[in-house]
C-alpha positions in Angstrom: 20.4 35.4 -12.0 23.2 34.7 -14.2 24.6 38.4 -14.2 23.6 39.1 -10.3 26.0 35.9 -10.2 28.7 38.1 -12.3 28.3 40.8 -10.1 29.0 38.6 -6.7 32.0 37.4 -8.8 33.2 40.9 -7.9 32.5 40.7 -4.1 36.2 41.4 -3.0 36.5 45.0 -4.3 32.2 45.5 -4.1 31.1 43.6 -0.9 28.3 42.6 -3.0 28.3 39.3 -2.4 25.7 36.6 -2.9 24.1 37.9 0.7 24.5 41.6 0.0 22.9 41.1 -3.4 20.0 38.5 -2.4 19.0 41.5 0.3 19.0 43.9 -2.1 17.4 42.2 -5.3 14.7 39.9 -3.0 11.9 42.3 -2.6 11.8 43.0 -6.7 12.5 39.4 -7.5 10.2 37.8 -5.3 7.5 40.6 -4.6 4.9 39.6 -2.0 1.6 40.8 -2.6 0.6 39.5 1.1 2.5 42.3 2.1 1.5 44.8 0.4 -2.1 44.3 0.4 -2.7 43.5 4.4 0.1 46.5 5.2 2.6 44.4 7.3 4.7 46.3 9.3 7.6 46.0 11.8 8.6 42.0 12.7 6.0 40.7 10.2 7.6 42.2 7.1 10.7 42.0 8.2 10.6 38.1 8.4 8.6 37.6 5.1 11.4 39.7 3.1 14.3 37.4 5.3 12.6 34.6 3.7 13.0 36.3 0.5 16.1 37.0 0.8 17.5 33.4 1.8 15.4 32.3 -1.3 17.3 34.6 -3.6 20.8 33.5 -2.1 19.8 29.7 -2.5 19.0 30.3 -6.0 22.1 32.5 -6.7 24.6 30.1 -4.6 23.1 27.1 -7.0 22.6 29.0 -10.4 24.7 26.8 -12.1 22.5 23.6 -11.3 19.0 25.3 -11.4 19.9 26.9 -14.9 
């Protein structure tokens, strides 16, 4: 979390901010095996890696006081 932090530290020349990078990262980080083993599909998966993703950004927004 620490160095995806680094990374967002270089959001003004990569776009990669804290967003960008939770978006990215969430599905590996935070792998759902509801997903994969009932096949969701269209607004169903869509919404459980959203709630991935804000997860990731909350803990990457707050690294310094959960680490």
């Amino acid at each position: 979390m620490r160095h995806l932090l680094r990374m967002a530290a270089h959001s003004p020349r990569t776009n990669m901010h804290a967003r960008n990078l939770a978006i990215v990262w969430a599905p590996n980080l935070l792998r759902s095996k509801d997903i994969e083993a009932t096949g969701f599909n269209g607004t169903a998966a869509f919404m459980e890696v959203r709630v991935q993703s804000i997860v990731v950004e909350f803990i990457l927004t707050h690294v310094e006081q959960l680490f």
